[in-house]
N, C-alpha and C positions, 0 to 999 in steps of 0.2 A: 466433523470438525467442531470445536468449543471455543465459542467464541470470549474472550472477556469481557463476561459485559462490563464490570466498574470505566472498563479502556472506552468502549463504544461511550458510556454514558460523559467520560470527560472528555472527549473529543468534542460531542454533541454542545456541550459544556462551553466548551474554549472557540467553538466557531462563533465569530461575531455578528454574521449576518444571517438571516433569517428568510431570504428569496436569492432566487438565482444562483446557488451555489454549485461549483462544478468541483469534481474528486473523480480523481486517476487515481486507478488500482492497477500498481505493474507487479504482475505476477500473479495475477490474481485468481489463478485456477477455477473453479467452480463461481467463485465473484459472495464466498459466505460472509466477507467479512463489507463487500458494498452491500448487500441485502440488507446484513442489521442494521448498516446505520438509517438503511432508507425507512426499514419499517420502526425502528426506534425514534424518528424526528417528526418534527413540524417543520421542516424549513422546506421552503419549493426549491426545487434544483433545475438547474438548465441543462446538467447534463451529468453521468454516470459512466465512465470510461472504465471499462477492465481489458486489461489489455495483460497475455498469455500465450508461451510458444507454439501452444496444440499438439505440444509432442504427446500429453497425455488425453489425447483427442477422444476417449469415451468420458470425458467428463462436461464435453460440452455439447447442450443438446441444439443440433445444428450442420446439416448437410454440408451446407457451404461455410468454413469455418469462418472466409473473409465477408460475410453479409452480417448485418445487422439484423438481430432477432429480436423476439420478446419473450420475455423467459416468466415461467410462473413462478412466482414467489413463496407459493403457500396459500392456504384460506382464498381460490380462485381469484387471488388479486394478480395484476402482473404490472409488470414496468411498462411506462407508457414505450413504445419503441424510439419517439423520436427525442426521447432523455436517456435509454441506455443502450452503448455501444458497448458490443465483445469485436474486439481486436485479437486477431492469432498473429505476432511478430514475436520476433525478438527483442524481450525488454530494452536492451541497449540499441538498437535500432531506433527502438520506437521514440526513446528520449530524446534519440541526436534528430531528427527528423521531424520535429514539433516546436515552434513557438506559444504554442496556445499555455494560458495562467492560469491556477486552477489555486482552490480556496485548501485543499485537500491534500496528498499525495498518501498514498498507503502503499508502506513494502514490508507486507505481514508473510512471513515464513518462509522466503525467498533468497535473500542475501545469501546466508552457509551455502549457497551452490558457486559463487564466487570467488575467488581468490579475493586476498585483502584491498589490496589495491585497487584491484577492481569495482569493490564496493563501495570505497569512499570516491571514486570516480562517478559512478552512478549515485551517492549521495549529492556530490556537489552540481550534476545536473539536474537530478530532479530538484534541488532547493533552488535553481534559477528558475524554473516553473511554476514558482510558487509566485501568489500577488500578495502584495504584501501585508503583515499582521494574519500569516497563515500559516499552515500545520503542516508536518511530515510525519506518519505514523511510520516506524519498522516497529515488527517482533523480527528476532535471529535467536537461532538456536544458540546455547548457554555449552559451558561444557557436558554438563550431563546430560545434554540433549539424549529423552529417552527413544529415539528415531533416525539416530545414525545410521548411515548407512556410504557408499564407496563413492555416491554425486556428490558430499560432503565435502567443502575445500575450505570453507571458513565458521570457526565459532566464534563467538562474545566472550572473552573472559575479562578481566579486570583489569590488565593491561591497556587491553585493545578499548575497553569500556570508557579509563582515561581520556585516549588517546582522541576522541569523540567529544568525551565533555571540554578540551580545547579545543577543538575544533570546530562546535556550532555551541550554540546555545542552547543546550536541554532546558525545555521545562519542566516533561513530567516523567518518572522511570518507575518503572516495576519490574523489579530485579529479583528472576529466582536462578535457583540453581540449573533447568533446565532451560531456561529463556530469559530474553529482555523484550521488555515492550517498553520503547520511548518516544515520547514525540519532543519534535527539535520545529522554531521558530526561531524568526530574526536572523539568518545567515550571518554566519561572522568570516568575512574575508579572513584566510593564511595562508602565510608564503610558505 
């Protein structure tokens, strides 16, 4: 998986504090997109949540899928374990089933497995998880997504792209033909 970095480097960018930050990754399959930001920063974190169905269970290395491990990162460094949890649930489980605030939320190549609705449903709870003056990363597949395939239920086109920027507050978008990666702060209540 390729990560972008200019995305990691302006998130890194836009987070305003510098200790204790905590970032939920729902969907987060293998967790490559928590990794970079971790070895990309200076900020201390309190905590690292990736949270994923386990249906594609040879990607996580770990017996017991529901214990917390420690996973190697690379260059024998690894996460400390009592700052990253892997979570095997159901994304929408896991949202409805937590009050905890997190500085973070990352829904990077996940969404297209949802119907529309569905997704702005899981938008609008992960943005109540948020504390406030914090982020929300998604990437979702674009029309040309080159990775289609029959799990496929929702893409990004420019309709739906609209329909988003009334709906929350985008600050930052990189819009290709294959994807979008945007993050959204500041929730804006509609009815």
């Amino acid at each position: 998986m390729v990560i972008e970095v200019s995305m990691v480097d302006l998130i890194l960018h836009r987070l305003n504090s510098n200790t204790n930050l905590s970032i939920l990754d729902l969907g987060c399959g293998e967790g490559n997109f928590l990794f970079s930001l971790y070895d990309k920063s200076t900020f201390q974190f309190a905590k690292l949540i990736g949270v994923d169905s386990g249906k594609d269970e040879h990607r996580i290395p770990s017996n017991d899928l529901n214990k917390d491990y420690e996973i190697n990162v690379g260059y024998d460094r690894k996460l400390d374990r009592k700052i990253f949890h892997y979570i095997s649930k159901d994304l929408n489980d896991y949202i409805n089933s937590i009050d905890d605030k997190f500085d973070l939320i990352i829904l990077s190549n996940v969404l297209h497995f949802f119907e529309w609705e569905y997704v702005l449903r899981i938008l609008d709870r992960s943005l109540r998880l948020l504390k406030s003056e914090s982020l929300l990363y998604m990437k979702m597949a674009g029309e040309k997504h080159p990775y289609k395939d029959e799990r496929d239920k929702t893409v990004l086109n420019k309709t739906k792209y609209d329909l988003l920027k009334d709906r929350f507050e985008l600050i930052e978008c990189i819009e290709r033909e294959e994807s979008y990666e945007i993050l959204i702060s500041n929730y804006i209540m509609s009815e």
